[in-house]
N, C-alpha and C positions, 0 to 999 in steps of 0.2 A: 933442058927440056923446053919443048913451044909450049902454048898454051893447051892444045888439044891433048899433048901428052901428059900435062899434070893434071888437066880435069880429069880424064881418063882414070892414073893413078890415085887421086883425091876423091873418087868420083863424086865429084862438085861439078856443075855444070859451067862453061867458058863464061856465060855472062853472070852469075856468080862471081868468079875471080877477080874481072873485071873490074865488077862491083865495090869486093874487098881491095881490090887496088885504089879506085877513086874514093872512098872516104881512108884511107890511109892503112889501114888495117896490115897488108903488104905490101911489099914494095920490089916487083923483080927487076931484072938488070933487063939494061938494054942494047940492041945489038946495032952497027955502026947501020943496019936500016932501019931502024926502028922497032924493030920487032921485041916483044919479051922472051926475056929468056930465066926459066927458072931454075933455081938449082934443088938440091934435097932439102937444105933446111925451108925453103919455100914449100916444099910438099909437108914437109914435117908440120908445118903453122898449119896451113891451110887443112889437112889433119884434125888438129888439136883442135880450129874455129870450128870444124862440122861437126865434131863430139860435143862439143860445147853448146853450139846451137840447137845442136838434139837433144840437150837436156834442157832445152829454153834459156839456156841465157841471154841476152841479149845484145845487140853489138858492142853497147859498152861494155856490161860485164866483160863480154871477150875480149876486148881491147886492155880491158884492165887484168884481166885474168895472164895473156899475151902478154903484158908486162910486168906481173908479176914471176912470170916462167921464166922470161930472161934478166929477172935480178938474184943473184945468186947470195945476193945478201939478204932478201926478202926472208921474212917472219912467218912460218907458217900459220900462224893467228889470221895474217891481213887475208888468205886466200879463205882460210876457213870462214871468216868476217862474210866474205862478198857469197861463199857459198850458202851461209845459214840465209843473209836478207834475200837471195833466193826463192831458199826452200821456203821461208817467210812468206812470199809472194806466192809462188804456186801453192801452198795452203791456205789462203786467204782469195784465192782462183779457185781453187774446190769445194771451198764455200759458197761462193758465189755459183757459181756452179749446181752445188745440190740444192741452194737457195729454187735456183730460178726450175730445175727439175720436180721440185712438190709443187711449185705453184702450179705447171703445167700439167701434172698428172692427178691433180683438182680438178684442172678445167676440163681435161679428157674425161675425166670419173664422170661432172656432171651433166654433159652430155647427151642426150640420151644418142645421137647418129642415126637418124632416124628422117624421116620425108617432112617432117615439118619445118618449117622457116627458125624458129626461136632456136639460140644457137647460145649457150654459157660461155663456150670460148670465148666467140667475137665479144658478149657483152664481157667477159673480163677483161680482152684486152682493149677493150672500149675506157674500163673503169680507170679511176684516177690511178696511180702506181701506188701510192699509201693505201689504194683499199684492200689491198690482198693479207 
């Protein structure tokens, strides 16, 4: 398969693969012009990196995740390891998250939205970040 045919299949975009080709992630064969050429196990990765990525992991993770799928002696512990500090992480992103959503929906409450100049918003995001 060229490139156009496995973005296609993978539906990952060419300059994506690309991508995943220059920092190492795959690595497809090359033909006596230069061109890539990929085979199924390359769509199968390239696959597995866009699930992955859709659930956030990140390049390392998938990189690491990537080789833990192909060590067949691998501990099912080590994946579940990388998948809890994860879920860790987007929980501690949704915190952050509803943190910063009451702050703002303070600021909108006190508001009034109205024709005069005095504005709570602007003066809270004026105030230092410990005043909230």
């Amino acid at each position: 398969m060229n490139i156009g045919d496995v973005a296609t299949a993978s539906g990952l975009p060419a300059k994506t693969i690309r991508y995943y080709e220059d920092i190492g992630l795959i690595t497809p064969l090359r033909d006596a012009n230069g061109y890539r050429r990929f085979t199924e196990t390359h769509l199968h990765k390239l696959a597995f990196i866009a699930r992955a990525r859709g659930l956030g992991f990140s390049i390392e993770q998938c990189r690491t995740l990537l080789a833990l799928y192909e060590d067949r002696g691998r501990a099912s512990a080590d994946v579940k390891a990388v998948a809890e500090t994860h879920l860790a992480e987007i929980d501690a992103k949704m915190a952050e998250l509803a943190e910063m959503r009451r702050v703002l929906a303070e600021l909108i409450h006190a508001c009034a939205g109205d024709h005069r100049p005095d504005c709570p918003i602007l003066q809270g995001l004026a105030a230092p970040a410990d005043a909230d």
